[in-house]
C-alpha positions in Angstrom: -1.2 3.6 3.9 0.7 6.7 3.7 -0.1 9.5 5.6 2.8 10.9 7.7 1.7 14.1 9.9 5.2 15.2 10.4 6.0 16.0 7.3 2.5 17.4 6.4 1.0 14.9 3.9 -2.6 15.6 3.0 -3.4 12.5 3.2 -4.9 10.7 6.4 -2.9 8.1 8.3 -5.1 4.6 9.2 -3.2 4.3 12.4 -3.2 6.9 14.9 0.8 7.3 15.0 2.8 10.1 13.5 4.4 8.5 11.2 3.7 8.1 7.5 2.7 3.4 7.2 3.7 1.2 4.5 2.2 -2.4 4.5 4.6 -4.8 2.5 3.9 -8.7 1.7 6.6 -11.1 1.2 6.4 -14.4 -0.7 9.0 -17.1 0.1 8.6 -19.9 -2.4 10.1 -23.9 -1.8 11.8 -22.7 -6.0 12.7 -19.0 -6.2 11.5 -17.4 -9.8 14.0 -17.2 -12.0 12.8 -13.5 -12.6 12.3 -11.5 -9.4 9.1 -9.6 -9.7 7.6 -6.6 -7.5 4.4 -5.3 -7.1 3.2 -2.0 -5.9 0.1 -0.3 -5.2 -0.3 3.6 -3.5 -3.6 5.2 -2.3 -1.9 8.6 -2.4 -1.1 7.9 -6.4 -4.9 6.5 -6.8 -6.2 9.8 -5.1 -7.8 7.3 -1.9 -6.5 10.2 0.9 -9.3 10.1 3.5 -9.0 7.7 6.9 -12.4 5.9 5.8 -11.7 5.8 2.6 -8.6 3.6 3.2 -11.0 1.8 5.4 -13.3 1.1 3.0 -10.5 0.4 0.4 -9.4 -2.6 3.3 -12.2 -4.2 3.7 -13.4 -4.2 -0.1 -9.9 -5.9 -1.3 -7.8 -8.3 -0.7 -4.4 -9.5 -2.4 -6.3 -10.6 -5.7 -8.4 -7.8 -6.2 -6.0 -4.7 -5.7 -4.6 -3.1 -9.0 -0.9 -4.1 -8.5 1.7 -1.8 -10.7 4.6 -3.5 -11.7 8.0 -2.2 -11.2 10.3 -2.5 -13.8 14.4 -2.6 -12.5 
């Protein structure tokens, strides 16, 4: 969620804490994938810099309905 007010980001922080907050999901699966795959999603990349916005971003998706990006290796 970004937004690290030592280093001066323009973006707002969710948490009231200096630092800048990444939120990472983990899957651990009984067969690992044969190809390892990771997903990746930024509100300061999709422009989403104010508190209540981020808020409102929250509460309106879940796990299915954010816009993952892939990362390629």
């Amino acid at each position: 969620m970004h937004g690290d007010k030592r280093k001066g980001d323009p973006d707002q922080n969710v948490f009231d804490i200096m630092t800048g907050v990444a939120i990472a999901l983990f899957v651990k699966l009984l067969e690992p994938l044969e190809k390892k795959e990771l997903y990746y999603y930024s509100t300061l990349e999709n422009k989403i810099m104010d508190r209540e916005l981020k808020y409102g971003f929250l509460l309106a998706n879940d796990v299915a309905t954010v816009k993952w990006t892939i990362l390629e290796r």
